[in-house]
Every structure is written in structure tokens, then in C-alpha cells.
C-alpha positions as CSV (number, residue, x, y, z in Angstrom):
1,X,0.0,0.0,0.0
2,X,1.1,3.3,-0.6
3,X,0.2,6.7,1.4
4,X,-0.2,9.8,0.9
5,X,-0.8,13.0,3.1
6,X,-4.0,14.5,2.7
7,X,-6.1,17.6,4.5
8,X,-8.0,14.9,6.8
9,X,-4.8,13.0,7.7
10,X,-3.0,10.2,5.9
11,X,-4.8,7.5,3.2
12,X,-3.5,4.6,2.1
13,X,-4.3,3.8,-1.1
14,X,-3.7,0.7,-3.7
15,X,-2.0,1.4,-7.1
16,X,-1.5,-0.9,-9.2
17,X,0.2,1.3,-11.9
18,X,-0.1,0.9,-15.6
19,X,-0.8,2.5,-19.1
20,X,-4.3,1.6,-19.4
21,X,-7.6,3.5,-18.3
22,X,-7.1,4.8,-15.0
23,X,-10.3,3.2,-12.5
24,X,-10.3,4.6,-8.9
25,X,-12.7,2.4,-6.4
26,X,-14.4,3.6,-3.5
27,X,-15.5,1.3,-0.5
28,X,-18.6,1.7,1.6
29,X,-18.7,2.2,5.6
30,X,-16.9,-0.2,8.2
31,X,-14.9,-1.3,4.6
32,X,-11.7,-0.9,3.8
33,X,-10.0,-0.9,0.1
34,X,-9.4,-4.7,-0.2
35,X,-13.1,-4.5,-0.7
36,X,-11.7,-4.2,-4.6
37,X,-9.4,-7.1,-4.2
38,X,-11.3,-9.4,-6.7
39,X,-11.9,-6.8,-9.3
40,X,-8.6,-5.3,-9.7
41,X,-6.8,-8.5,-10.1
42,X,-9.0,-8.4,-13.3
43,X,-9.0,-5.2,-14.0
44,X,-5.7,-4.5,-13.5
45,X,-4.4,-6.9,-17.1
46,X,-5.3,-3.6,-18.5
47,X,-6.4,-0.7,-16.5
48,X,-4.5,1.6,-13.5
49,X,-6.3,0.7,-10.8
50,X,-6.6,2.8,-7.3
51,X,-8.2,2.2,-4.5
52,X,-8.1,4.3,-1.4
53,X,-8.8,3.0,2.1
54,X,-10.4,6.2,3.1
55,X,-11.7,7.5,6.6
56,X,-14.7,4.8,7.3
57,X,-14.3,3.0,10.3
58,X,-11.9,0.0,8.9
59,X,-9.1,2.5,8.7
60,X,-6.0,1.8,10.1
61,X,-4.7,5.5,10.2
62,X,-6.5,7.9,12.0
63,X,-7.8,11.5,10.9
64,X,-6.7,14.3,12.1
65,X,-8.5,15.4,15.6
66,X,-10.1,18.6,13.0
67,X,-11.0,16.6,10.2
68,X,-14.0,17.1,8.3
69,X,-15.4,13.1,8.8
70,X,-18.9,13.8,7.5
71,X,-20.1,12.4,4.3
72,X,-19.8,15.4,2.2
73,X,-16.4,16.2,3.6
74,X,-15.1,12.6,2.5
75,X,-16.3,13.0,-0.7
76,X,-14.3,15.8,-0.9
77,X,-11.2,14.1,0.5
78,X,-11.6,12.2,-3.1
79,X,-11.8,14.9,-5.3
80,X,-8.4,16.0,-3.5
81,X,-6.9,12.6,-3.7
82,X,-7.5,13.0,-7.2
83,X,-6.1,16.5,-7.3
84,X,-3.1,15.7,-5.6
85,X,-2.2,12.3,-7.6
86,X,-2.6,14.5,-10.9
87,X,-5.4,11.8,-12.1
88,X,-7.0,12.4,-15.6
89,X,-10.2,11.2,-17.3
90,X,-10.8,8.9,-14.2
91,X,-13.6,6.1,-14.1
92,X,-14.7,6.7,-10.6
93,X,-16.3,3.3,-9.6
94,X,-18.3,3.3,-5.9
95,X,-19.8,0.3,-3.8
96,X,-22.3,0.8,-1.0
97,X,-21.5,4.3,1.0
98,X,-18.6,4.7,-2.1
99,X,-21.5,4.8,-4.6
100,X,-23.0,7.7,-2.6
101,X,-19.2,9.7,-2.3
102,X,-19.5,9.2,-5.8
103,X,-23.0,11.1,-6.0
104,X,-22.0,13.8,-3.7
105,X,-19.0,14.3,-5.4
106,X,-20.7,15.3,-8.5
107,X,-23.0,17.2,-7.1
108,X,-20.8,19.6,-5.7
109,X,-20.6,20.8,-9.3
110,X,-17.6,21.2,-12.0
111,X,-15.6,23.6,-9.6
112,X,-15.3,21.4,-6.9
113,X,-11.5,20.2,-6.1
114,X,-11.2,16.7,-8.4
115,X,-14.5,16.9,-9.9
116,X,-13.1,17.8,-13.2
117,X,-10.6,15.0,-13.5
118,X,-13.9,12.5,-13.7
119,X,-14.5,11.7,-17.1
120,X,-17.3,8.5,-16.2
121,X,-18.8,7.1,-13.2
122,X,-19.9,3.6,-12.4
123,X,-22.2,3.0,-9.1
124,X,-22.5,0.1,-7.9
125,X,-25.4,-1.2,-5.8
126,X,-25.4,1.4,-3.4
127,X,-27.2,4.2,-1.0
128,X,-29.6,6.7,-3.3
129,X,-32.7,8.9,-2.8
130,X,-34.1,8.2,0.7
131,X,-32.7,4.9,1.3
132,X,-30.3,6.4,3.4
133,X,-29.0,5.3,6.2
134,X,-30.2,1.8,3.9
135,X,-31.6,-1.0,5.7
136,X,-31.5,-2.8,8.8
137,X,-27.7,-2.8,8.6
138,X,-27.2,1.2,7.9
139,X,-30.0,2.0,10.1
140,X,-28.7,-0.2,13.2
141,X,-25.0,1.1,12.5
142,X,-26.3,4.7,12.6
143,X,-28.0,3.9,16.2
144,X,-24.7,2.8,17.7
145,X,-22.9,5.5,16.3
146,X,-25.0,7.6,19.3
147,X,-22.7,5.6,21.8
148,X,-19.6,7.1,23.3
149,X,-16.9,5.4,21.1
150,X,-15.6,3.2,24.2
151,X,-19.8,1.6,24.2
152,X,-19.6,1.8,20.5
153,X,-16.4,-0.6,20.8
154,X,-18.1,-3.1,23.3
155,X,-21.1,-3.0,21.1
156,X,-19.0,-3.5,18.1
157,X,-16.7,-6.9,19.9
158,X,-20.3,-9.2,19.4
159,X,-19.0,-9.1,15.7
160,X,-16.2,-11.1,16.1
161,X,-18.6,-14.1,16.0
162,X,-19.6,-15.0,12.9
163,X,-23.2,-15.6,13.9
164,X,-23.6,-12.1,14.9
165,X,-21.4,-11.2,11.5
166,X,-24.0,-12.9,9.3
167,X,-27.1,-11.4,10.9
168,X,-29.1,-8.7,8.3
169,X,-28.0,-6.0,10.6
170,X,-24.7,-6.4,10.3
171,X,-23.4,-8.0,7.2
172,X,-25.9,-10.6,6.7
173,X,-28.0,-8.9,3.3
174,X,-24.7,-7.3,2.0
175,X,-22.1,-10.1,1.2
176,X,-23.4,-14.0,0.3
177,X,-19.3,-15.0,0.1
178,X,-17.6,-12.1,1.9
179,X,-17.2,-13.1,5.6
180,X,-13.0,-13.3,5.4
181,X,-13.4,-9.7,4.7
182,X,-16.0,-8.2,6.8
183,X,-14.1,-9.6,9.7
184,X,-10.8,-8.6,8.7
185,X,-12.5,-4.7,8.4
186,X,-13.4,-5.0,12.1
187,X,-10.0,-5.2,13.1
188,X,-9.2,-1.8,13.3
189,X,-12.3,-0.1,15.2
190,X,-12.1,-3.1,17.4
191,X,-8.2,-2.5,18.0
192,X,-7.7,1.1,17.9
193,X,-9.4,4.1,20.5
194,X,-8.6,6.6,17.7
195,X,-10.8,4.6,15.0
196,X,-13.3,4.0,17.1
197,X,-13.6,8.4,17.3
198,X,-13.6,8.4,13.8
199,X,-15.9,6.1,13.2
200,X,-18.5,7.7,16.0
201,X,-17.9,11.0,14.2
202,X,-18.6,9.8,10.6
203,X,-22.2,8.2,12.0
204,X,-23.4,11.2,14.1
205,X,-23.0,13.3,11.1
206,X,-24.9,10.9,8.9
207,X,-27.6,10.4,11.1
208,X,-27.8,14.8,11.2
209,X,-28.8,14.7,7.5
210,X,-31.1,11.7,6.2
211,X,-31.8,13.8,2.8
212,X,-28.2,14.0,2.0
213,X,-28.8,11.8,-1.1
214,X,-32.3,13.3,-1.7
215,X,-30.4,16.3,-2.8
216,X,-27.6,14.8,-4.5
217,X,-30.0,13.1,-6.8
218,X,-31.3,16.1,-8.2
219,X,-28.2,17.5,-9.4
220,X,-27.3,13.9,-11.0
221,X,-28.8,15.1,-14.3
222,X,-26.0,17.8,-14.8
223,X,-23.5,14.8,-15.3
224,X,-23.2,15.1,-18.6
225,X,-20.2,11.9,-19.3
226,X,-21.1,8.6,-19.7
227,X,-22.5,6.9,-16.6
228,X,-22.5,3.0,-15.9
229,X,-25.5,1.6,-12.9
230,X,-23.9,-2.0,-11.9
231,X,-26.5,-3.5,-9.5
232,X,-27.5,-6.7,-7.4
233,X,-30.6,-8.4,-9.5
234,X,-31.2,-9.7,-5.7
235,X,-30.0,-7.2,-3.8
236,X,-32.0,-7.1,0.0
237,X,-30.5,-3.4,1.4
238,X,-30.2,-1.5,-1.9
239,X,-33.4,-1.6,-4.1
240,X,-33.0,-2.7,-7.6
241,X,-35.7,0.1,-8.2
242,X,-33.1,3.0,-7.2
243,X,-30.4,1.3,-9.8
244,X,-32.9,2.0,-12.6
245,X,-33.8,5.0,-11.1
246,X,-30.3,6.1,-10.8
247,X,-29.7,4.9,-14.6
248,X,-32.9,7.2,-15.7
249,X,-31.7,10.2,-14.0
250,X,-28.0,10.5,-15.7
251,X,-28.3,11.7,-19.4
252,X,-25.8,9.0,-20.2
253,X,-26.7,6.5,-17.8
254,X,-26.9,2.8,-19.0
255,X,-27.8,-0.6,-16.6
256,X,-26.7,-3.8,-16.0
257,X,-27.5,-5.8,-13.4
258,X,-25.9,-9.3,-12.0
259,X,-27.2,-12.0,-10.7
260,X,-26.3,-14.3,-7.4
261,X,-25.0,-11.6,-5.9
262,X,-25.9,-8.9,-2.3
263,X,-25.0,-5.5,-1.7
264,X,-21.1,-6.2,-2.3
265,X,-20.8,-7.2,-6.1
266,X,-16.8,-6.9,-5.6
267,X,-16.9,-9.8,-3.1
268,X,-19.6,-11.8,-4.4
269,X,-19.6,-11.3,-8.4
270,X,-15.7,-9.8,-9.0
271,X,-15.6,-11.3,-12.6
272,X,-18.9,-9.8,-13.5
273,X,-18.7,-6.3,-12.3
274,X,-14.9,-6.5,-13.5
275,X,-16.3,-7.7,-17.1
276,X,-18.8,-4.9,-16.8
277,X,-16.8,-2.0,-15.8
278,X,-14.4,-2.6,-18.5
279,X,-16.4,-3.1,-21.5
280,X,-17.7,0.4,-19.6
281,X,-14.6,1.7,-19.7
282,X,-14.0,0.5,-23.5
283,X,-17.0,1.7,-25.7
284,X,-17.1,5.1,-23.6
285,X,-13.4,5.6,-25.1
């Protein structure tokens, strides 16, 4: 992993380097980067994959005491990652809350920091309209977010037990094949005081602002570049009716959706959302 220094403290970040189309994949909350593992060892063949372990709650460096750890102020820790790694005519890919960085990001319009370096987007299976904080899983996470970090941390040990791993309000409805992972992102907020701040922070300012995405979506239409809606044909926390929705609203929006698959298409369908995003990436050349 690499780092770099940012205005919310340090980020690691995967990069796999390359000449090809340059792809730079968000994670959702209580995720870290290796969410993409799958994906970019397909991907990779022939795109520059990046994927930054941002300021989520899996984490393993922790912001600075002042940071701005809300969901608007994350997505515009992107658009300065993308800013200050000089990125051009990026595909920027999100997954659960990454889908929804993705949507604020564009919405803070062409002048924002980074928003100019994105020349297509690709959500996939993630938060939109008012399905936010989505499903028992965001909704319960959002409720323990009101505990002092050291309850949040006791509240947050049950999920080293798989059972309690697998229920639908934790990770149950979002990965069929991901449990390695989710309990490798536990690690840190389980481990570490400083994460378990952050991560307290981040929820208490989603839970201010439930119509975060309400608003976001309405400014979806001035996306003028080609748009790719990747979502779970099954999915159980993200409605399959906001993917087409999503795909209506973005003059260049096209949708595919994948079968077999929750929430987390890069855990549990990596070859199909890899296939998809770079035949995306191909005929939008």
C-alpha cells in the first residue's frame, strides 16, 4: 500500500500502476480498500487501478482530531486525492456508502476540487434517494454511532462471531461470500481508540442529514459523461428500483444488473462487475 498526506490525515491507497484507463474504487462504511481485491486482479491486465482506504471505520490510520469526517467532507477528500495524484479522465467506480461519495462528489458541481478529472462514473449497488442510512444494517450502525466510542467498541466486539457477522444488521443482506473480509475490516475499530472516534464522528453526522442523497440526486442530471448503474438483481438493502432510477436520471446512464449476488458485487460477483466496468470503460473511449 502506498500513502499519501491528505487535509483529513493520511490514506492509504492501492496502485496498481499501468498505461491503461485509469479506475479509482471507493468502498462503503466499516470497509476498507481490499473491498476491490477481486476486481482489480482483473481489471488490473489492462487498466490503472486505485483504490483508497479512506476514513470509514476500517481504517487503520487515523484522521486528524479537526477533520471534516462527515459524508460530504469525504467526498471531498476524493476529489483531493484526485487532485493531488494528478489523475485524468478517471472512471470513478463506488460500492455501497462509495456509490454515494461518488454522488455527492458530482454534485458539488464542475468547480469542486477533483471533480473535473472525472471523465465516467460507475455506481454500484449502493445508498440513493431516501434509502439512506439503507436497511436494517445502515439504520442499526447509525443507532450505535449515538454511543460514546468506548460503548460503541463493546457494542461493536459481538461481531467477532460469525453468527452475529452474518445477521441482516450487520453484514448478513450485504455479502453471500464475503465473511474473510468483513471480519478482517473489524480489526481496526475493534483494536484502535482513535478509530473507534472516527468512526462515532462519521455516524453522528450521517444520522444529522437523512436527505443527504435526496439532494444529491437532483443534481445527477447535470453529469453530462457517460454513466454505468452496476446492481445486485437480488440485492436485499439497496433496491434494484433505485439502480434503474439512478440509470434514468443521468443523461448518459446505461444498466446492468448481475445476478447471485448482495449488496457487495466486488466480493460476491468480482468477474462480472470487472467484465462490466471494462467493456464500460471500452465503448465510452
Amino acid at each position: 500500500m502506498s500513502e499519501i498526506e491528505l487535509s483529513a490525515g493520511t490514506v492509504e491507497y492501492l496502485d496498481t500502476g499501468g498505461d491503461g484507463p485509469t479506475v479509482v474504487l471507493l468502498h462503503g462504511l466499516m470497509m476498507d480498500a481490499s473491498l476491490w481485491d477481486g476486481p482489480v486482479a482483473d481489471l488490473s491486465a489492462d487498466h490503472r487501478c486505485l483504490a483508497p482506504t479512506l476514513p470509514l471505520g476500517a481504517h487503520r490510520r487515523p484522521a486528524h482530531a479537526d477533520a471534516e469526517l462527515s459524508l460530504p467532507g469525504i467526498a471531498r477528500l476524493v476529489g483531493e486525492f484526485l487532485e493531488r495524484l494528478d489523475l485524468r479522465d478517471v472512471t470513478l467506480v463506488g460500492n455501497d456508502t462509495g456509490g454515494a461519495l461518488v454522488q455527492l462528489l458530482i454534485a458539488e458541481g464542475a468547480d469542486a476540487v477533483g471533480v473535473g478529472r472525472v471523465g465516467r462514473i460507475v455506481l454500484a449497488s449502493c445508498e440513493g434517494f431516501d434509502n439512506f442510512p439503507p436497511g436494517l444494517t445502515g439504520r442499526t450502525l447509525v443507532l450505535s454511532g449515538k454511543l460514546p466510542p468506548r460503548l460503541f467498541g463493546l457494542f461493536m466486539q459481538q461481531m467477532r462471531l460469525r453468527a452475529m457477522r452474518r445477521l441482516p444488521i450487520a453484514f448478513g443482506w450485504l455479502t453471500k461470500r464475503g465473511d474473510a473480509a468483513t471480519a478482517r475490516w473489524l480489526r481496526p475499530v475493534l483494536k484502535q481508540p482513535e478509530i473507534r472516534r472516527d468512526a462515532v464522528r462519521l455516524l453522528r453526522a450521517a444520522a444529522a442529514d437523512p436527505d443527504l442523497l435526496i439532494a444529491a440526486a437532483e443534481r445527477l442530471t447535470g453529469f453530462k459523461q457517460p454513466a454505468l448503474v452496476v446492481w445486485a438483481a437480488g440485492d436485499r438493502v439497496m433496491p434494484p428500483e433505485h439502480g434503474r432510477r439512478l440509470a434514468a436520471l443521468l443523461p448518459q446512464g446505461r444498466l446492468v444488473e448481475i445476478d447471485d449476488s448482495y449488496t457487495l458485487l466486488p466480493l460476491d460477483q468480482p468477474a462480472g462487475l470487472a467484465r462490466a466496468i471494462r467493456e464500460f470503460t471500452h465503448d465510452s473511449d
